[in-house]
C-alpha positions as CSV (number, residue, x, y, z in Angstrom):
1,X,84.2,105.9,91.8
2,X,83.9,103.0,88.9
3,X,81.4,100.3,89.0
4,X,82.4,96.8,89.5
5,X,82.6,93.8,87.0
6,X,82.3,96.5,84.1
7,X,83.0,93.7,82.0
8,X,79.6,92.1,82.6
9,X,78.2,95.8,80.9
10,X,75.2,96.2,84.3
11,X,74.5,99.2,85.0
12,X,75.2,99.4,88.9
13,X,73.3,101.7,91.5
14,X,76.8,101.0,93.9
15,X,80.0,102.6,92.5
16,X,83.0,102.0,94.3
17,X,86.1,103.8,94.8
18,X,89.0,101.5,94.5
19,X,91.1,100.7,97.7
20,X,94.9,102.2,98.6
21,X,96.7,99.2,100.5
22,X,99.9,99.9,101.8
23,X,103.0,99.3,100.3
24,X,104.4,95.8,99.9
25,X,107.6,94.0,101.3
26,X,109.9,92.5,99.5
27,X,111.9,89.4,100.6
28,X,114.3,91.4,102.6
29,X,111.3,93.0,104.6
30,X,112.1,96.2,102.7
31,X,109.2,98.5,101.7
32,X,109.1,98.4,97.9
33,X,107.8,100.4,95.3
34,X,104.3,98.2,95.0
35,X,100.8,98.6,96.4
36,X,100.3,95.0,98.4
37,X,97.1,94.6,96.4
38,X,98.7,93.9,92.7
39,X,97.1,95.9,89.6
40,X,96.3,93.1,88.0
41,X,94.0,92.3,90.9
42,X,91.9,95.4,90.8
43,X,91.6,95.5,87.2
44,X,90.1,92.1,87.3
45,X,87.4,93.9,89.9
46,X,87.3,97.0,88.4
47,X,88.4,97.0,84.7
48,X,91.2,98.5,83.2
49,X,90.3,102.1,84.4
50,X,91.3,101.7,87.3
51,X,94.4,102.4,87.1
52,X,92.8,105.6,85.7
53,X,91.2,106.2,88.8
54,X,94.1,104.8,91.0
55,X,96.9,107.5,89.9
56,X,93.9,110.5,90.9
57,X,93.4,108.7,93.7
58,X,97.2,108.7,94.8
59,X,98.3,112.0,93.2
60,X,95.5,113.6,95.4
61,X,96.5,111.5,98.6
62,X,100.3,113.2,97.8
63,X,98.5,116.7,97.6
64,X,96.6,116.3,101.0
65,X,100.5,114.7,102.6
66,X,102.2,117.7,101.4
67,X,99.7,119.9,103.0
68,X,97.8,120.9,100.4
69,X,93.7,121.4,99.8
70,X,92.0,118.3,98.4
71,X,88.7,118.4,98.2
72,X,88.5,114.5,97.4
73,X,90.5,113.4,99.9
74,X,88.6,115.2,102.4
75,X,85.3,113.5,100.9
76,X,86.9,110.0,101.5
77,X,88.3,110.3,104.8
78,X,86.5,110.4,107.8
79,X,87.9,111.1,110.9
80,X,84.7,110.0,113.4
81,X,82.3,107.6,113.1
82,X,79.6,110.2,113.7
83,X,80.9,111.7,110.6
84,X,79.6,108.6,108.5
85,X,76.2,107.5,110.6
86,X,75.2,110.7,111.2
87,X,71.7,109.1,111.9
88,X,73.1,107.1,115.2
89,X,73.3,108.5,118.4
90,X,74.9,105.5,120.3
91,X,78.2,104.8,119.9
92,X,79.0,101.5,118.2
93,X,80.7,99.4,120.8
C-alpha cells in the first residue's frame, strides 16, 4: 500500500493499494495490452511508485491465476462480505 498525493509530503494514517482495471479496447473492440486506467493517471494519485507497487501487484495476481500460493492476494481478496464486516450480523441488502 502507498499513501496518496505523496507529492504534498503528509504523512497519511490511510494507505491505499492501487486499483487493477481491466484491460482496455482498442478501436477494433480488441483487448489490448493496457490497463483501462492509464499510468499516468495513477502516478498522478499515487506518485511514481506506483508502478513499483503495480508490477507486485500483477506479478502476484499471475502467481494466484497459475495456481500458485500468494499470500497477498489472498489478503486483498475477499470472497464474502462477512469476510470484511466481520462486526455485522445482518446482511447488507
Amino acid at each position: 500500500a502507498i499513501p496518496l498525493h505523496p507529492e504534498y509530503g503528509t504523512s497519511p494514517n490511510v494507505y491505499y493499494v492501487p486499483p487493477m482495471s481491466p484491460l482496455a479496447f482498442d478501436a477494433n473492440n480488441e483487448l489490448t495490452d493496457e490497463m483501462r486506467i492509464p499510468d499516468s493517471i495513477l502516478e498522478g494519485y499515487f506518485g511514481k511508485d506506483v508502478h513499483r507497487v503495480m508490477g507486485i501487484l500483477l506479478a502476484e495476481r499471475d502467481e494466484k491465476k497459475k495456481g500458485n500460493g500468494s499470500e497477498l492476494m489472498d489478503l486483498l481478496i475477499s470472497r464474502k462480505w462477512q469476510d470484511r464486516y466481520a462486526e455485522f450480523i445482518n446482511h447488507p441488502v
